[in-house]
C-alpha positions in Angstrom: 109.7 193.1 30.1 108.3 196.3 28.4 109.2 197.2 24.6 111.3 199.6 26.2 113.9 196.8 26.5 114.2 196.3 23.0 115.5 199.9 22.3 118.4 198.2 20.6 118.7 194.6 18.4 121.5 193.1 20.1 121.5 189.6 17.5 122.7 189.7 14.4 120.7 191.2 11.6 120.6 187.7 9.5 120.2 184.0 11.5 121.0 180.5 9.5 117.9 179.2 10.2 117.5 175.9 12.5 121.3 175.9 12.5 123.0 175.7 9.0 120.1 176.7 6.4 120.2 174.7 3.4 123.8 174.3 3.9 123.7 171.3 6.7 121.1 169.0 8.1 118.3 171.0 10.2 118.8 171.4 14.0 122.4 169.9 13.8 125.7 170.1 15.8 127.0 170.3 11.6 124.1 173.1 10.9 126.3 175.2 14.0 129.9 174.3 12.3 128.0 175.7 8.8 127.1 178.9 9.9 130.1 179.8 11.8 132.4 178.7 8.8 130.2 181.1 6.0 130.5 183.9 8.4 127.0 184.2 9.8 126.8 185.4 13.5 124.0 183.5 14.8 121.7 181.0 14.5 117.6 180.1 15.2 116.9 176.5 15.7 113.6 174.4 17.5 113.6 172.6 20.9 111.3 170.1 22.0 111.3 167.6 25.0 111.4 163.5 24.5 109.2 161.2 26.3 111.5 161.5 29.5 111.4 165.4 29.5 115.1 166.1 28.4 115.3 168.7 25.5 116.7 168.0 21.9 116.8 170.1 18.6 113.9 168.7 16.0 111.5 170.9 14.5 108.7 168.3 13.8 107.0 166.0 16.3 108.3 162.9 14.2 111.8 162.2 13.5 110.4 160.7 10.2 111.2 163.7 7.9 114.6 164.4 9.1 115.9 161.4 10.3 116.3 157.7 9.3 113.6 156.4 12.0 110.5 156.8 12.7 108.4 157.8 16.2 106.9 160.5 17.9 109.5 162.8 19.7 107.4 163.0 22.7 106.9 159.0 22.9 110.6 158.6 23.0 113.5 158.6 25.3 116.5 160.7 24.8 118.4 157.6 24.1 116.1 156.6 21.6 115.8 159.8 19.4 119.6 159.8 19.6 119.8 156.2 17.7 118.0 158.3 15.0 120.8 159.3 11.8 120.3 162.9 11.5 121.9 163.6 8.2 121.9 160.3 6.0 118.5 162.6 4.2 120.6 165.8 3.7 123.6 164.7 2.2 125.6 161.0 2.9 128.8 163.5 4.1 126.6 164.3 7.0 125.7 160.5 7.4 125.9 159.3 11.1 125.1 163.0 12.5 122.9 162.9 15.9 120.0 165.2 16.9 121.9 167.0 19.2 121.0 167.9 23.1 119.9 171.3 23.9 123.0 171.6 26.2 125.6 170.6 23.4 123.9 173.3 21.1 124.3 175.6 23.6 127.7 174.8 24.5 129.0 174.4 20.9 127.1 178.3 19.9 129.4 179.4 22.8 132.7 177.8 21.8 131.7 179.6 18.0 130.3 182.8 18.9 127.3 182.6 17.4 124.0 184.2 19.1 120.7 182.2 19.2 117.7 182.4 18.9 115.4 179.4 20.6 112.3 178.4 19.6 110.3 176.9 22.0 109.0 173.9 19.9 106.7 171.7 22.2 105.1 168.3 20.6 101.0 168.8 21.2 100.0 169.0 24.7 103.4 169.9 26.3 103.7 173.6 25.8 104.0 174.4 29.4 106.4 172.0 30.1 108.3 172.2 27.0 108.8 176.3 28.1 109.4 176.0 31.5 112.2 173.3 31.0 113.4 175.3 27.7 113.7 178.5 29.5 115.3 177.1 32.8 118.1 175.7 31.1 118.4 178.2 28.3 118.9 181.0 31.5 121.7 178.2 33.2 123.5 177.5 30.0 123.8 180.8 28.8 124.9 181.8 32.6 127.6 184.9 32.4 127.0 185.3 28.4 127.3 188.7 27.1 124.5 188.1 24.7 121.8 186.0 26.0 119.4 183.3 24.0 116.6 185.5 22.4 113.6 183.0 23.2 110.7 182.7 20.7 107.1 180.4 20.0 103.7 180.2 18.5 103.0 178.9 22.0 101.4 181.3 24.0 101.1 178.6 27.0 105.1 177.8 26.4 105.9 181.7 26.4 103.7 182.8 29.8 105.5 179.0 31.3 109.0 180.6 30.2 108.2 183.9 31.5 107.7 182.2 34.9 110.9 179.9 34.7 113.0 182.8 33.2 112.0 186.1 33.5 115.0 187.8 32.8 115.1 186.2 29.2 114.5 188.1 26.2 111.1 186.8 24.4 109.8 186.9 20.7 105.9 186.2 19.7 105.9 183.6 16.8 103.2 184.4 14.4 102.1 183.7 10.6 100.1 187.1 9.8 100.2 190.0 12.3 96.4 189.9 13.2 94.4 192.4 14.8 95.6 191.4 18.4 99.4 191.3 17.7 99.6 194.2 20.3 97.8 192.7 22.9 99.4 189.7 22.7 102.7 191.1 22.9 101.4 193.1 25.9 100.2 190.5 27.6 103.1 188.1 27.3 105.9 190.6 27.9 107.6 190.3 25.0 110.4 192.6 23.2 109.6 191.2 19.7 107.4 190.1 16.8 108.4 187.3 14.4 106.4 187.0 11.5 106.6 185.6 7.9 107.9 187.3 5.6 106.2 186.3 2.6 102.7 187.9 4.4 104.6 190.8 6.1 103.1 194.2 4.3 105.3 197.5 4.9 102.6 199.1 7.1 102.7 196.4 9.3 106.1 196.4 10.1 106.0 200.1 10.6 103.4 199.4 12.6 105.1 196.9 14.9 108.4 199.6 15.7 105.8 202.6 16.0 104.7 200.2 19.1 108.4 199.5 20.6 109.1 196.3 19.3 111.7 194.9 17.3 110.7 192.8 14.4 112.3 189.4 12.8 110.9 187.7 9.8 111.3 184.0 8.3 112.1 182.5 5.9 114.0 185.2 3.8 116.1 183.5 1.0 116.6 185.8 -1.6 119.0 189.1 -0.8 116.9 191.5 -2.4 114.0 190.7 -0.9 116.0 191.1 2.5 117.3 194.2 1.2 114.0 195.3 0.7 113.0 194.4 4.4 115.4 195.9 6.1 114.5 199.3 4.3 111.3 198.4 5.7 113.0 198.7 9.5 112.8 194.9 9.6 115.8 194.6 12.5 116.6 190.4 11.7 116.0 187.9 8.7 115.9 184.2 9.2 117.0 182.9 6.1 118.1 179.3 4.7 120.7 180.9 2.2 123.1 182.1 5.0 125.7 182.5 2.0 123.4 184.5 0.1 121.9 187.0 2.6 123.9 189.4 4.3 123.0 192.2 6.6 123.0 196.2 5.5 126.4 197.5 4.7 128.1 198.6 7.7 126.1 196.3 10.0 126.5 193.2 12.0 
């Protein structure tokens, strides 16, 4: 897919990021419900693959941060991770709330209307797979959507795997710092866009990055001047924790 492609941002300008921000626990069923109810139109949230290759929102290859158990995602079957309690650590009104399926995220973005974007998340030494599988099911879940899954990763193994499974699918690079191969990178893997960090995004850079086609997101933007202040930049999406807080520009979605 050539940066032609991305002539036009098709997502929201502003994503709760894995699900609900700050609002809800991270890559929840709850995070979805949050984001919908304070009027953000889409969502970015991780997927990685347990121990018996079916795919689950978690950003981290533990489920000791986020949930009330302990274990490698990878090492685990589905019914395992899905013993885990989700949200007793947010917030005891979220207590008993399950790392949710990559299907029921999917299905539950659809019943809300809110676009995604996917991260292609895969636990150390299962990028391939982990894109592949991602990408298949993203393309058979999103089947007859309007507006497809925008799929994104540091991975570039998981990204060229995806490309493969579901080329049709629009693609993001992942990336810290743009460094002095962003371009060939991008080339390379076919991609329509670059997501970067804000906090190390300079205005030259992102200049740079829509002189060469592509669109541009950037994480984790919490504060809405400093969004403000990218968007003059020509910074098409924020990825923000502060759904509540950060809007888009006046007069657009």
């Amino acid at each position: 897919m050539s940066p032609d492609a991305a002539s036009q941002w098709l997502w929201p300008r502003v994503l709760a990021h894995r699900c609900g921000g700050a609002l809800a626990p991270e890559n929840t069923l709850a995070g979805l419900e949050v984001a919908a109810a304070c009027g953000c139109g889409g969502v970015e949230f991780d997927v990685m693959l347990t121990a018996d290759q079916q795919p689950v929102l978690i950003h981290d290859e533990t489920l000791t941060r986020t949930t009330d158990r302990d274990g490698r995602v990878a090492a685990l079957t589905l019914d395992a991770v899905r013993r885990a309690d989700a949200g007793c650590r947010h917030a005891a009104a979220f207590a008993g709330e399950r790392v949710p399926t990559f299907a029921e995220a999917a299905a539950r973005c659809r019943e809300l209307g809110l676009a995604a974007n996917v991260e292609i998340k895969p636990a150390s030494g299962h990028d391939v797979a982990t894109g592949a599988r991602v990408a298949a099911d993203a393309a058979r879940l999103w089947a007859g959507s309007v507006l497809p899954p925008l799929l994104s990763s540091f991975s570039v193994a998981a990204l060229a795997a995806a490309t493969q499974a579901a080329p049709t699918l629009p693609r993001a690079l992942l990336c810290e710092r743009l460094d002095e191969d962003w371009q060939a990178r991008c080339e390379e893997l076919g991609v329509i866009a670059v997501h970067a960090d804000a906090a190390l995004l300079e205005r030259d850079q992102a200049a740079a990055v829509r002189a060469a086609g592509y669109r541009l997101a950037v994480y984790t933007v919490n504060d809405a001047q400093r969004a403000a202040t990218l968007f003059d930049w020509g910074v098409d999406c924020v990825i923000t924790d502060r759904p509540e807080r950060v809007r888009p520009p006046r007069g657009r979605s």
